[in-house]
N, C-alpha and C positions, 0 to 999 in steps of 0.2 A: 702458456696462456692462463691467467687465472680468472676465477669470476667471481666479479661483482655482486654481492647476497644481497636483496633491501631490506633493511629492516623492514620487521611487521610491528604496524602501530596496532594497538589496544583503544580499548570504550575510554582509561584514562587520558591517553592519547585527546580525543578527540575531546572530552569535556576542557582541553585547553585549545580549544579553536576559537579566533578571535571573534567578538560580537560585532558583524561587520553586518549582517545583512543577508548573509549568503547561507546556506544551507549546508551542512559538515556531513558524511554519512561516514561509516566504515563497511566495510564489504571484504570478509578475509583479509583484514589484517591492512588493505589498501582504501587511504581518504579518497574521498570522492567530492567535488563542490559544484554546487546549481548556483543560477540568482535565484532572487526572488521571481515567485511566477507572475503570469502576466494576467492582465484583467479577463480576460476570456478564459484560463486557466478556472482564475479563484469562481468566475459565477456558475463556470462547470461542476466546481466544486461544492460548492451553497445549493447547484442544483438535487445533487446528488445526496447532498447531507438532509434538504428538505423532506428527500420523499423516504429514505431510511426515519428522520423523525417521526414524520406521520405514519410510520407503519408501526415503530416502536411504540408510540402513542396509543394504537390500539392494540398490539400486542407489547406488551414490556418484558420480552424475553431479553433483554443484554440495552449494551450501551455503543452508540455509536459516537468517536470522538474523530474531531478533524487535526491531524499532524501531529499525533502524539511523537513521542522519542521510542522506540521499543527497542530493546538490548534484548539480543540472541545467545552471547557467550563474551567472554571477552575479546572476540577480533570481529564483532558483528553486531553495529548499530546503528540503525538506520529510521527513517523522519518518514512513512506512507502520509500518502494525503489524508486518508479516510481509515477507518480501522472499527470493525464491530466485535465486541464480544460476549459471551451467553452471560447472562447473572451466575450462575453456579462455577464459572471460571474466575469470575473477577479479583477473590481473596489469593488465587493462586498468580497471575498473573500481572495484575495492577497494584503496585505498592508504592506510595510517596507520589514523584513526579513523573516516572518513566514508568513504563511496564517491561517486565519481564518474563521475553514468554510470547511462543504464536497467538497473536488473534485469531479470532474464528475465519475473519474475512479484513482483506485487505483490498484497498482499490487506490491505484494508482495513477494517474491522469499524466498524459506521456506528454513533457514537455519538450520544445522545437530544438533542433538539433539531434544528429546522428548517435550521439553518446548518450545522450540522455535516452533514447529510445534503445539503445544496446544496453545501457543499465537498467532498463525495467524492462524488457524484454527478455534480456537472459539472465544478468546476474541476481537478480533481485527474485525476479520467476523461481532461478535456482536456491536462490536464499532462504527465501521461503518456506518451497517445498521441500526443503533437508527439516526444515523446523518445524515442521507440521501446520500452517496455517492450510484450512482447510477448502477456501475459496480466493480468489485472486481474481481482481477483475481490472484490465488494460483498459482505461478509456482513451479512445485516439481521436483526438479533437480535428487533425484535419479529414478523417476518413469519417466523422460521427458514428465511429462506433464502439460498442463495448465485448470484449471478449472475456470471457469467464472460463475460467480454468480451472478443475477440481482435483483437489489431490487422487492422489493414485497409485498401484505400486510403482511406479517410475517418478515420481514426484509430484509435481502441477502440471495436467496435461488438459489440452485446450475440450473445452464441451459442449461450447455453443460461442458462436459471433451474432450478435445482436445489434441490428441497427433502423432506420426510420419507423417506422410503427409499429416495428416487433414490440409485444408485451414481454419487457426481462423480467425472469424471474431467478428465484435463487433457492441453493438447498441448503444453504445455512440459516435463510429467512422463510419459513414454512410459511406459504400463503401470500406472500410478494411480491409483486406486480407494479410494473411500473410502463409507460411507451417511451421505447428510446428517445424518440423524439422529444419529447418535456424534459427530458436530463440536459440539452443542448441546444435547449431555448436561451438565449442571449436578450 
């Protein structure tokens, strides 16, 4: 009996994915593809990025960007919705058009479908937390909620679930506050 090896694709790999629309990641060496997300996705998303602005706005400790590219190594690069990082990381992690390198905080908004919630739920969780991003936040649009996970010695282990008028807050965002419920106002 013999067995079948698969190749493992590479970051170069994946900068030849076709410009179709669809979303490319790499994850250990194996592509991965989404659609594009759906309108109740993206205003979860705008929701989310509004109230990070307005805190950035009074505090300007870092930068919050929506869908960057971030590369982990060469078998690990993957597209998060949202991604914050401190000012005093930026020269080390952000260069050109991708970063390289854990953000401080990642938030990922778990689009429909079983796979898609088994890639942000475990591989990505685990992805992550090998690479040291230090907060990880699951939004789950049909449960309105968010779960926040902070590194750990075990990796990204869950820290709090936050949903309807809980005030989230964060330890990568000293003094941040938000009601869940305004993140998934539609």
């Amino acid at each position: 009996m013999t067995t079948q090896i698969q190749p493992v694709l590479t970051v170069a790999d994946l900068d030849c994915t076709p410009d179709d629309g669809n979303k490319y990641e790499l994850i250990e060496g194996e592509i991965y593809m989404s659609r594009a997300p759906g309108l109740t996705h993206q205003i979860t998303l705008q929701n989310f990025q509004m109230a990070l602005g307005s805190y950035l706005t009074n505090n300007p400790i870092g930068i919050v960007v929506p869908g960057p590219g971030v590369i982990f190594d060469d078998f690990n690069g993957v597209i998060p919705d949202i991604v914050f990082f401190r000012n005093e990381r930026r020269a080390e992690i952000a260069s050109g058009e991708r970063m390289n390198g854990a953000p401080d905080l990642v938030i990922e908004i778990i689009s429909p479908g079983t796979e898609n919630e088994r890639r942000d739920r475990v591989l990505k969780r685990r992805l992550y937390g090998r690479f040291g991003v230090k907060e990880y936040w699951l939004v789950d649009l049909a449960g309105m909620t968010v779960e926040v996970c902070r590194l750990g010695e075990e990796g990204l282990e869950l820290a709090a679930v936050f949903a309807g008028e809980d005030e989230m807050t964060s330890s990568v965002l000293p003094g941040f506050s938000v009601r869940v419920s305004d993140l998934f106002r539609l």
